[in-house]
N, C-alpha and C positions, 0 to 999 in steps of 0.2 A: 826377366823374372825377379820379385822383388826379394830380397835379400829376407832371413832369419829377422834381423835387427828393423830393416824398417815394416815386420810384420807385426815387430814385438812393442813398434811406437805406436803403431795406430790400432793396436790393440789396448796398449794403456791411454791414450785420448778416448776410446770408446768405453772404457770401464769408467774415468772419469767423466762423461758424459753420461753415461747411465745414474753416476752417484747423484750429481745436478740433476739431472732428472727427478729423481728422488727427492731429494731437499726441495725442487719446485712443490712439488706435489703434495710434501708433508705441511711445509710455509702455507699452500692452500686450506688443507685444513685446521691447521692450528687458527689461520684469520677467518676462519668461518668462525671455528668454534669460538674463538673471544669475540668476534662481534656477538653472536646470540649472545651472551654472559652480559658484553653491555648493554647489551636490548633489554635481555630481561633486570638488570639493576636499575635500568631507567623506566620500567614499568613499574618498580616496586616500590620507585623513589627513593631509592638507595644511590650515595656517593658513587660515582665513578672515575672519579680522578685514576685511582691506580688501574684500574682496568681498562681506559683509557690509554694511557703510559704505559702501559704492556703492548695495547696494541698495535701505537706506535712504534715502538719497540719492533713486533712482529711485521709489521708493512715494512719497516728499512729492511730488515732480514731478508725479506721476500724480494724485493728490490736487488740486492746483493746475490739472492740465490739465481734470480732471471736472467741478471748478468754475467752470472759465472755461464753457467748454462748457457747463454747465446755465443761469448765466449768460446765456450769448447766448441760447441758449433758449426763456428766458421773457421775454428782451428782446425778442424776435422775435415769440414768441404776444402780450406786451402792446402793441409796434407793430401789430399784426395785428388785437386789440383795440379800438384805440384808431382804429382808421381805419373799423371797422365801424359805430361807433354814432354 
């Protein structure tokens, strides 16, 4: 039977997996919405240097957030693992 404490670990990997989860999801829509922004400054023939460099900005972010998230993961299946055998 598993102990209080190791209920209390894979309960806090699961809350931060859910937060990853989240930030994936938000990172998605923020790079949706700055690409439309440079779509449409490139249809208006407006500079996009800085909306550009935001978006950049926003792709590493997202990068980082997918990673955390895969991260927890497999921290999660290897807790899950590791409590089976």
């Amino acid at each position: 039977m598993p102990t209080k404490e190791v209920r209390l670990d894979r309960a806090m990997l699961e809350r931060h997996l859910k937060l990853a989860e989240e930030h994936v999801e938000l990172g998605r829509r923020h790079l949706a919405q700055q690409m439309a922004i440079v779509s449409k400054l490139e249809q208006d023939g407006r500079n996009t240097t800085k909306a550009r460099a935001l978006l950049a900005t926003f792709e590493s972010m997202q990068e980082i957030h997918e990673a955390d998230r895969d991260r927890l993961e497999k921290k999660l299946a290897d807790y899950d693992d590791e409590r089976s055998t």
